[in-house]
Backbone as ProteinMPNN parsed JSONL, in Angstrom:
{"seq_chain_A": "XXXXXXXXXXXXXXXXXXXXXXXXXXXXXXXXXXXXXXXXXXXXXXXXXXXXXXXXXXXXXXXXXXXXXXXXXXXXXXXXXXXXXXXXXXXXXXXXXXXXXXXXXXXXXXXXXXXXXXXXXXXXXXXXXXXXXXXXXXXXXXXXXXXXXXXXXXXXXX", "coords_chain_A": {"N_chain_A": [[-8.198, 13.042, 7.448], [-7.434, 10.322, 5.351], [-4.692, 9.975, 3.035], [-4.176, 7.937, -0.12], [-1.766, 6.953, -2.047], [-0.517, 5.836, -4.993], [1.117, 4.832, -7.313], [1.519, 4.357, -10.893], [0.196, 1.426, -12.953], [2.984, -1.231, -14.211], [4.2, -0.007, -17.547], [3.996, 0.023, -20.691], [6.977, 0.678, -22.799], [7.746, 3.795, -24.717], [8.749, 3.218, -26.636], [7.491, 1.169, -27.887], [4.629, 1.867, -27.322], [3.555, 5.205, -28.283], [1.973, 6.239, -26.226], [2.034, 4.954, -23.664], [0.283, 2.716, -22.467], [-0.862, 0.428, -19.716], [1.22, -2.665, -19.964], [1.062, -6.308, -20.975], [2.367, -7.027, -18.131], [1.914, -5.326, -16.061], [-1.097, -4.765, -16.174], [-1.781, -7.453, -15.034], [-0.119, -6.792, -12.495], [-1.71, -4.218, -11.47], [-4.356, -5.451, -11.277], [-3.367, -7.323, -8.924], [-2.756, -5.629, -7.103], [-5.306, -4.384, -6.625], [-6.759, -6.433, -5.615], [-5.824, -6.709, -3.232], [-6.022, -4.507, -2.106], [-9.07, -4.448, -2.087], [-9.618, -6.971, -0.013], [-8.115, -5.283, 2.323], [-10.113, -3.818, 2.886], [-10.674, -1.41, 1.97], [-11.859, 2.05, 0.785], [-13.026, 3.962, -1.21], [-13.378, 8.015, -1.303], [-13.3, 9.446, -3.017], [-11.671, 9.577, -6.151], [-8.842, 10.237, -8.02], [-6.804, 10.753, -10.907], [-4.073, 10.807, -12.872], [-4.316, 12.041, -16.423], [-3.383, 10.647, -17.934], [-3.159, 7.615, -19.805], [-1.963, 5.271, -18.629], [-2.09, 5.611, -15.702], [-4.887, 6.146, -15.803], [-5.974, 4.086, -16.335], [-4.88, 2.062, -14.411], [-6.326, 3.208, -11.98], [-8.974, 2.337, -12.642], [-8.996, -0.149, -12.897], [-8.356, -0.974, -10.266], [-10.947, 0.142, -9.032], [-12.963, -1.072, -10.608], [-12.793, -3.099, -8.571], [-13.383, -2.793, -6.036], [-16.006, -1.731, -6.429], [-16.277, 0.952, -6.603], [-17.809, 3.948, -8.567], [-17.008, 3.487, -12.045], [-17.253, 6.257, -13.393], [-17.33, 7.802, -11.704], [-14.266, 8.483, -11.233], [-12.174, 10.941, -10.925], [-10.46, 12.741, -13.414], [-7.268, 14.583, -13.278], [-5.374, 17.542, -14.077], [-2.935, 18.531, -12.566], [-2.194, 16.275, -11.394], [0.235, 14.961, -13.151], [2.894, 14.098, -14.074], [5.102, 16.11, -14.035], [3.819, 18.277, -12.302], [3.802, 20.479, -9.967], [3.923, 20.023, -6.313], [2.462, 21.563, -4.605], [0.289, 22.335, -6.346], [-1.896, 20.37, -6.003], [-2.099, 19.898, -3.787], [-3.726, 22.277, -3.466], [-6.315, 21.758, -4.312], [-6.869, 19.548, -2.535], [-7.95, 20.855, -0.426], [-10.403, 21.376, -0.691], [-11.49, 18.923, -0.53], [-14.055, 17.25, 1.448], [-14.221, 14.641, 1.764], [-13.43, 11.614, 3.907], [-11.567, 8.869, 2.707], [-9.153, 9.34, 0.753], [-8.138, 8.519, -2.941], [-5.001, 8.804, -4.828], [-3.809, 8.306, -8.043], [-0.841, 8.72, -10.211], [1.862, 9.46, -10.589], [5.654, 9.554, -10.978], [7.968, 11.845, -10.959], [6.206, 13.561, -9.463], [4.795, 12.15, -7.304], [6.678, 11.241, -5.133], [7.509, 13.551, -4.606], [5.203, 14.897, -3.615], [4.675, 13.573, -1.843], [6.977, 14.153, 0.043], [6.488, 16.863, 0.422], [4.107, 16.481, 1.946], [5.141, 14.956, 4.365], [6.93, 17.484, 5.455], [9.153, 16.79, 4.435], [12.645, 17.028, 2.923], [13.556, 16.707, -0.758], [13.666, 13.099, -2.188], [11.936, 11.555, -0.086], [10.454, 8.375, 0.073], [10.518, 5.992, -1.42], [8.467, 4.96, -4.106], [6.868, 1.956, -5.866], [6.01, 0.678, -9.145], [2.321, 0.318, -8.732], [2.274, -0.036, -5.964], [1.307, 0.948, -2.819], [0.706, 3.571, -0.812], [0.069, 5.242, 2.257], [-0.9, 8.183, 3.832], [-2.056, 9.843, 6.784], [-3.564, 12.715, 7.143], [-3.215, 15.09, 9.385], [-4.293, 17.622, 12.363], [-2.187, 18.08, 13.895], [0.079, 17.016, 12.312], [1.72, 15.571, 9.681], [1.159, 12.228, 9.005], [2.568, 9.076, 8.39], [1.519, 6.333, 7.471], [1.114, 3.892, 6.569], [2.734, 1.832, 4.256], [2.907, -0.25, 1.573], [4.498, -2.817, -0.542], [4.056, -3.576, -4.259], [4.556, -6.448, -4.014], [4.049, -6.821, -1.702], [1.645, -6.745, -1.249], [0.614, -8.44, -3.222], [0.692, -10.897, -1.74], [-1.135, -10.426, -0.032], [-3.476, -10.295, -1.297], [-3.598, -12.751, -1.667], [-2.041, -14.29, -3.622]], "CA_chain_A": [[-8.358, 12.428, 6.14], [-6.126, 9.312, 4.917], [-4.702, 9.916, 1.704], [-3.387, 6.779, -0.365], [-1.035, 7.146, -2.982], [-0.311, 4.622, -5.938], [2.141, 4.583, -8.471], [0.378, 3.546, -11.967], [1.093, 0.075, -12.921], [4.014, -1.079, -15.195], [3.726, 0.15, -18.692], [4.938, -0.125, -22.019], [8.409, 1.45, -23.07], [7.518, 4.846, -25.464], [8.951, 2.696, -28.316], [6.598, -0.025, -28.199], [3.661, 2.692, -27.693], [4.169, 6.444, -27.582], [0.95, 6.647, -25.108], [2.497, 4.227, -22.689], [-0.571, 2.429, -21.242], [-0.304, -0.539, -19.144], [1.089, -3.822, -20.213], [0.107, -7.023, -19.573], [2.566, -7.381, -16.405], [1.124, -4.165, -15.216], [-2.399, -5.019, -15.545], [-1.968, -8.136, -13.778], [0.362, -6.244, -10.985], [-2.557, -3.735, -10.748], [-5.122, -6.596, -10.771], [-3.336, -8.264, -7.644], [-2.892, -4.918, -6.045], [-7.044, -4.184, -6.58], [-7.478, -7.661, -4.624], [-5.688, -6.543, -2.084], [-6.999, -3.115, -1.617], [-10.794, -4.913, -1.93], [-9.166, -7.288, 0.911], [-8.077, -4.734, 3.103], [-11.415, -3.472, 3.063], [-10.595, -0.086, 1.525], [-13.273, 2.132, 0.308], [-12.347, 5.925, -1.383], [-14.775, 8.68, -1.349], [-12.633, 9.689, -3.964], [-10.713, 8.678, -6.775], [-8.526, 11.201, -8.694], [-5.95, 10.05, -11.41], [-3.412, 11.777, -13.856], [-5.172, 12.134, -17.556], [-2.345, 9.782, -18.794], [-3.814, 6.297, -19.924], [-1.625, 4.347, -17.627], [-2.608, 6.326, -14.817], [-6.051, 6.073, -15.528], [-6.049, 2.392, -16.299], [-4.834, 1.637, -13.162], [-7.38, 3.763, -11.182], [-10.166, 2.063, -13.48], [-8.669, -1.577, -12.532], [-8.373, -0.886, -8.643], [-12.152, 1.054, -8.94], [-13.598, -2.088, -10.77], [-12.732, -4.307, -7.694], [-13.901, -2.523, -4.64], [-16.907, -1.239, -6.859], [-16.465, 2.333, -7.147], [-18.03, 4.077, -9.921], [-16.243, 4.536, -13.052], [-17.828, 7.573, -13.763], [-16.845, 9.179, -10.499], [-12.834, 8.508, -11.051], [-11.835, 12.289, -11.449], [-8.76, 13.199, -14.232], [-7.168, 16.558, -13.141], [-3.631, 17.407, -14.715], [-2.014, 18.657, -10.994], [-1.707, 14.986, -10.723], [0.261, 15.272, -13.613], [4.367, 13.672, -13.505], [6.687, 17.239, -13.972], [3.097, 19.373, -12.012], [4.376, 20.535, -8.315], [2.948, 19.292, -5.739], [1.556, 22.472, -4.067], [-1.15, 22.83, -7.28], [-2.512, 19.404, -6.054], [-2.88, 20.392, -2.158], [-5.16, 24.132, -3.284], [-7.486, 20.378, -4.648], [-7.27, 18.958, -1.324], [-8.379, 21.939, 1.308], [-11.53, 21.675, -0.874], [-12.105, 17.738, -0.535], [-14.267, 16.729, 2.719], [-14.049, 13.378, 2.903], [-12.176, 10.651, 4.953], [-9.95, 8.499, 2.414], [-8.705, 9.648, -0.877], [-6.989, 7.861, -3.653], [-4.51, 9.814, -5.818], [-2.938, 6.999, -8.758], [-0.015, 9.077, -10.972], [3.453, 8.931, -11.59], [6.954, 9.675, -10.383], [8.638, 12.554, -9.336], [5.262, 14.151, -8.437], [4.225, 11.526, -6.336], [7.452, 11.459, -4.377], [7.286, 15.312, -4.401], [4.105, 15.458, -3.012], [4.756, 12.722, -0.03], [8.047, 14.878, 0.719], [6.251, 17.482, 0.737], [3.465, 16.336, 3.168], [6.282, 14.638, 5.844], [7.596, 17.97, 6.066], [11.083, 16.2, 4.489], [13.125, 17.614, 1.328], [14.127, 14.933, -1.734], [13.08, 11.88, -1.87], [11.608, 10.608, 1.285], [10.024, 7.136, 0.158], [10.905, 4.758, -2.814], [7.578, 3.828, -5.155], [7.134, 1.33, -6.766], [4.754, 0.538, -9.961], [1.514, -0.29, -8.013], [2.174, 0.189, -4.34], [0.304, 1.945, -2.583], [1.224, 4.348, 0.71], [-1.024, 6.015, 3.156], [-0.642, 9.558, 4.602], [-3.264, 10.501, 6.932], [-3.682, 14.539, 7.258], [-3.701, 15.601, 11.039], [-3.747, 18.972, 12.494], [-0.623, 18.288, 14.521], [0.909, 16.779, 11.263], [1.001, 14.303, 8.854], [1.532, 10.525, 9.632], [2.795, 8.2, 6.975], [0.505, 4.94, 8.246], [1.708, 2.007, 6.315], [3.216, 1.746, 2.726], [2.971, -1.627, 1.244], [4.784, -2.701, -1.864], [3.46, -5.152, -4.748], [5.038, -8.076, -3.547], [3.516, -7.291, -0.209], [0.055, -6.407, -2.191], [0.595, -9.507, -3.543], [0.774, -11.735, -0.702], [-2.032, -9.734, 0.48], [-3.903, -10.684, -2.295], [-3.49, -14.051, -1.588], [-0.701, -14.278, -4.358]], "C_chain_A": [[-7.168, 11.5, 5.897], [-6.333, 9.7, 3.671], [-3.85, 8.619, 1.109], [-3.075, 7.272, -1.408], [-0.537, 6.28, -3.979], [0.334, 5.031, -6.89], [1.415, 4.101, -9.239], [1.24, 2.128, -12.127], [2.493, -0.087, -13.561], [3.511, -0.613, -16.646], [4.645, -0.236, -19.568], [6.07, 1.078, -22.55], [7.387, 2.705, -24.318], [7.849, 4.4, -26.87], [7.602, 1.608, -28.783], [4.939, 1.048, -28.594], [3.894, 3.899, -27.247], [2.919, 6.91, -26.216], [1.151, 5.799, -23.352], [1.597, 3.357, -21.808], [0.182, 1.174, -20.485], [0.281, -1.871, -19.906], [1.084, -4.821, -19.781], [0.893, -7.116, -18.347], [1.623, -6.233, -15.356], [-0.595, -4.563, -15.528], [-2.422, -6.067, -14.555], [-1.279, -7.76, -12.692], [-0.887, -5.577, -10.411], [-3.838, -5.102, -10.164], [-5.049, -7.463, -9.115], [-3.445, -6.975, -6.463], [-4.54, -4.61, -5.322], [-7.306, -5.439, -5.48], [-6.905, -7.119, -3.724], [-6.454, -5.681, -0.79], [-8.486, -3.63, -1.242], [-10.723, -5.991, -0.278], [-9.083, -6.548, 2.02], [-9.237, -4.105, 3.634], [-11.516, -2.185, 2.73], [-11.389, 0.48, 0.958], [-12.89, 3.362, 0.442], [-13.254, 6.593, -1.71], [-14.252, 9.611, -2.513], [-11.681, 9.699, -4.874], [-10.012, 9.404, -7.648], [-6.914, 10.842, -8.953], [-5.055, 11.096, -12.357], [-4.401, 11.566, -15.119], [-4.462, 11.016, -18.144], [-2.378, 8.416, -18.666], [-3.537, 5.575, -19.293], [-2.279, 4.797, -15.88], [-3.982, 5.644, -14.793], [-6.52, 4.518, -15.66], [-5.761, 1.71, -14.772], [-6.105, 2.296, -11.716], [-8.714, 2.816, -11.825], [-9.543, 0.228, -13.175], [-9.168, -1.694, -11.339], [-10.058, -0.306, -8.341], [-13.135, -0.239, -9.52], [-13.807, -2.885, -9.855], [-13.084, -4.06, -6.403], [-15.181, -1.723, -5.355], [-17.195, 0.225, -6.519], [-16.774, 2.983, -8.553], [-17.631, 4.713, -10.761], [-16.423, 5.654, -13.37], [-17.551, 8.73, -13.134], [-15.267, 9.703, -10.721], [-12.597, 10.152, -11.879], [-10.193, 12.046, -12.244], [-8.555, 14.624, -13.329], [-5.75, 16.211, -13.442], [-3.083, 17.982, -13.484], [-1.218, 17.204, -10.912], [-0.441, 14.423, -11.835], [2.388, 14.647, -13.607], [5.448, 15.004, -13.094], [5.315, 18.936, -12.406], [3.785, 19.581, -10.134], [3.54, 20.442, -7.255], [1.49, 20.333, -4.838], [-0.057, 22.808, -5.012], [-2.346, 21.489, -6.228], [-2.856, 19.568, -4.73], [-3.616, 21.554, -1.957], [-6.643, 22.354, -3.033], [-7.706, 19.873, -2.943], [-8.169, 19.843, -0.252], [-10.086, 22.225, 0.201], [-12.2, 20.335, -0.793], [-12.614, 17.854, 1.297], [-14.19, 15.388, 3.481], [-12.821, 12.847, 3.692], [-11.129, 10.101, 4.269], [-9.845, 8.743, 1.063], [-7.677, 8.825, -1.689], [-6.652, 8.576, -4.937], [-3.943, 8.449, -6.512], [-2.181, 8.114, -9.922], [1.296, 8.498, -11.039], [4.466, 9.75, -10.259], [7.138, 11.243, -11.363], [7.538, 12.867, -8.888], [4.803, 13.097, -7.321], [5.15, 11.585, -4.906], [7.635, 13.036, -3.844], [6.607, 15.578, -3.284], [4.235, 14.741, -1.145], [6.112, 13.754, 0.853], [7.707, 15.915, 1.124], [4.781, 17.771, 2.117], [3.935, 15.375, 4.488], [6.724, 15.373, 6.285], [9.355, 17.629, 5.815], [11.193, 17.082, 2.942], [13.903, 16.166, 0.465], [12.917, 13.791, -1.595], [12.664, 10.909, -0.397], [11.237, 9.063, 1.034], [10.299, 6.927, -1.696], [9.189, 4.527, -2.992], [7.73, 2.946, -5.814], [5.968, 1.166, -7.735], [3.726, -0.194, -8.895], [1.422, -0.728, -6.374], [1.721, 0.911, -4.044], [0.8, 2.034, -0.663], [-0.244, 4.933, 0.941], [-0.75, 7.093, 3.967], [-1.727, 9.69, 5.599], [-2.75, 11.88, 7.959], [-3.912, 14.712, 8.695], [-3.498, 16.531, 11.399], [-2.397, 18.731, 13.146], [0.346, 17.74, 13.769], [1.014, 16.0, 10.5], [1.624, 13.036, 9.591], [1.92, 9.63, 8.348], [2.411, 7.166, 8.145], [0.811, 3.741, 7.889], [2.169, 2.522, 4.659], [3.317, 0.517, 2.288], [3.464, -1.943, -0.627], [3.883, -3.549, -2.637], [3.584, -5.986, -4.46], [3.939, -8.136, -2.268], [2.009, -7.284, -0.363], [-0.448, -7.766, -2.092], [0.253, -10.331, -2.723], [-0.852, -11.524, 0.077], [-3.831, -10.514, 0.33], [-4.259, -12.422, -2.317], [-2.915, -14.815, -2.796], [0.136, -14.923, -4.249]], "O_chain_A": [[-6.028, 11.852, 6.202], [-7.417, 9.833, 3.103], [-2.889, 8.236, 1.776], [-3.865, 8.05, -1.943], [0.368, 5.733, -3.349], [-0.263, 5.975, -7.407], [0.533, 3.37, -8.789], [2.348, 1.793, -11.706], [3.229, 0.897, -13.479], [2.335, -0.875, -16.898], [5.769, -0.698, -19.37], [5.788, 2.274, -22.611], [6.291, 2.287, -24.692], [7.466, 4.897, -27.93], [7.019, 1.464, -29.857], [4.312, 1.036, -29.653], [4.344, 4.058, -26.112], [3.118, 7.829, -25.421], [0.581, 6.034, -22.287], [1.895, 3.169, -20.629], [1.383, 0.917, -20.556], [-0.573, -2.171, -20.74], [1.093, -4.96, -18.558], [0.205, -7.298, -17.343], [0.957, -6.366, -14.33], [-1.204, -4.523, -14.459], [-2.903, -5.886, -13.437], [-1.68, -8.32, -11.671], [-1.323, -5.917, -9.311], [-4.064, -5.5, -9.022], [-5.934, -7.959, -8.418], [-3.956, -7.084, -5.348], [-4.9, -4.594, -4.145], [-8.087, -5.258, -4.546], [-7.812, -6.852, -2.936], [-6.966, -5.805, 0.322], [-9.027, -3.255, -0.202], [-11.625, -5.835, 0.546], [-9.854, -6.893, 2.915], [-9.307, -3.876, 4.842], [-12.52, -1.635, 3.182], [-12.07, -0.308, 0.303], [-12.528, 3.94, 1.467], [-14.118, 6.072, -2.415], [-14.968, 10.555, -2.847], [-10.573, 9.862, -4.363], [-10.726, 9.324, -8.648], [-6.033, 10.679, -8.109], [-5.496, 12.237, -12.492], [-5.38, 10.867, -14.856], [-5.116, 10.39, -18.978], [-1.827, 7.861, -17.715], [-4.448, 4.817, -18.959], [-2.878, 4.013, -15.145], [-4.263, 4.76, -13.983], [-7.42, 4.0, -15.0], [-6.516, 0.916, -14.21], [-6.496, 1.664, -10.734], [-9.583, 2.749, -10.957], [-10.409, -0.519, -13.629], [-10.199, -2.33, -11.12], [-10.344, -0.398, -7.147], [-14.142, -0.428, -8.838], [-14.842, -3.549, -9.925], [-13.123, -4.993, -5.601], [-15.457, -0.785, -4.607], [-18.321, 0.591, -6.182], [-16.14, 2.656, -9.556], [-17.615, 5.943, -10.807], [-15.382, 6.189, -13.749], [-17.489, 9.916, -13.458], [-14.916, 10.865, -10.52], [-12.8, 10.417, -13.064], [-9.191, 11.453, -11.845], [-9.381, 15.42, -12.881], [-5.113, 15.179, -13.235], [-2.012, 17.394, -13.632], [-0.067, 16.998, -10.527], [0.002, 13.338, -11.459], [2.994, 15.235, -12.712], [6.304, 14.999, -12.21], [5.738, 19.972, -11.892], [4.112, 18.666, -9.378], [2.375, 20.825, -7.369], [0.311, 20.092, -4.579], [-1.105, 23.297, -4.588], [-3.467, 21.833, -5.853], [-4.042, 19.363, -4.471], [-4.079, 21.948, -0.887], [-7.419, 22.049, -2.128], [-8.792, 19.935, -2.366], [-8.943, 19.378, 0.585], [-10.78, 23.218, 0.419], [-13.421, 20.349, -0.948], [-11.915, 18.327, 2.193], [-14.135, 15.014, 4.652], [-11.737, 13.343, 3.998], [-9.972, 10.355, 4.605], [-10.63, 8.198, 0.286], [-6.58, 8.495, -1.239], [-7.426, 8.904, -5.836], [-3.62, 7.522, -5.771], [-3.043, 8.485, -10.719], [1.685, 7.397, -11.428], [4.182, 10.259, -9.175], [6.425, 11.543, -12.32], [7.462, 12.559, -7.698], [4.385, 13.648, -6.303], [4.655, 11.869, -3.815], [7.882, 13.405, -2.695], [6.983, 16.186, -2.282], [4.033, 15.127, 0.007], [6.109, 13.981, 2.063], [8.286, 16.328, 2.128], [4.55, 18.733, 2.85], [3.19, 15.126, 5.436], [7.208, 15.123, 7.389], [10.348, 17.937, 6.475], [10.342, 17.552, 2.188], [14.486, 15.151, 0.845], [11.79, 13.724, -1.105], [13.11, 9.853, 0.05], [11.763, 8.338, 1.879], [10.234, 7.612, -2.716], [8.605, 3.949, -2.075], [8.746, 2.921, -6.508], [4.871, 1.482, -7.274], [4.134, -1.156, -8.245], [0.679, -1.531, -5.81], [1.51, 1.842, -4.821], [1.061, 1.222, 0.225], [-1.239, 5.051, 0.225], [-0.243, 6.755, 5.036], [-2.749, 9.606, 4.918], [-2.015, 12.02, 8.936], [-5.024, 14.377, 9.104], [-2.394, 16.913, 11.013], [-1.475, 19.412, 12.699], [1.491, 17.794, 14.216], [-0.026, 15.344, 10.549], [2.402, 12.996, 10.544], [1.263, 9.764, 7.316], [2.807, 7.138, 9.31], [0.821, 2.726, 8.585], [1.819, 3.58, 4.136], [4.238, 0.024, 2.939], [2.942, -1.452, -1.628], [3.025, -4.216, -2.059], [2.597, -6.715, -4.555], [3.23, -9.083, -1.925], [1.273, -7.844, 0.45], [-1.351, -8.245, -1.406], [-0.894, -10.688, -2.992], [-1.507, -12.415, 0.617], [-4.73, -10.936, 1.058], [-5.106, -13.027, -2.974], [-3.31, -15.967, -2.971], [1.14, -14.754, -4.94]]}, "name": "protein", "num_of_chains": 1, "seq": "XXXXXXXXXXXXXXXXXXXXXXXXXXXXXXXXXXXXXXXXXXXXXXXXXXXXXXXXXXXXXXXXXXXXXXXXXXXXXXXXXXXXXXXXXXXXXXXXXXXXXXXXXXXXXXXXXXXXXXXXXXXXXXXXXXXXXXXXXXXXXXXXXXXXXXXXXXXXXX"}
């Protein structure tokens, strides 16, 4: 199974709104990342986001552009910024398909990649709207490519 991992886009400071969704730089970051992803030719048999509006805005951007259906994009709170990462891998040993896309937040995201390299801390830098690739192997995991926005971007034809 490849799993891809995404950082939500940029959002708005807690003063401006206490719900933090995206603003506009972050929709148009996600926007260029979605072209990319639709570019690369990417295609998730599942789409599972934090509950937290930025989060899900960005899954619901990137899901508009390779035509996945809104309806499918699963919330579950595991995915969740302070939740540890082990709640969110019981979720996995029950998914069958091939490529999964998780879109939350920081530390869990870094958590969770540290914790499927087999490393402690911070193994990889996110950034808003990049997107990494794990794929699951019995003899261990693989980190496959990580690409930032800029490189999204470019991607994108940006």
């Amino acid at each position: 199974m490849k799993l891809y991992l995404m950082q939500h886009g940029q959002a708005l400071s807690k003063q401006d709104d206490p719900e933090r969704p995206l603003s506009r730089e972050g929709v148009e970051q996600i926007k260029w990342t979605a072209k990319a992803v639709h570019r690369l030719g990417l295609n998730f048999d599942l789409v599972i986001c934090s509950p937290k509006r930025r989060a899900h805005q960005t899954a619901a951007l990137v899901c508009e552009k390779i035509r996945y259906p809104y309806s499918d994009i699963r919330e579950l709170d595991v995915v969740l910024p302070d939740h540890e990462p082990k709640e969110l891998l019981k979720h996995l040993d029950r998914f069958d398909g091939e490529n999964l896309l998780i879109v939350g937040h920081l530390p869990h995201l870094s958590r969770l990649t540290s914790r499927l390299l087999g490393r402690d801390g911070d193994t990889v830098r996110f950034e808003n709207g990049g997107l990494l690739c794990i794929e699951l192997l019995p003899e261990g995991n693989l980190l496959t490519s990580m690409l930032t926005p800029d490189q999204l971007r470019l991607i994108a034809g940006g």
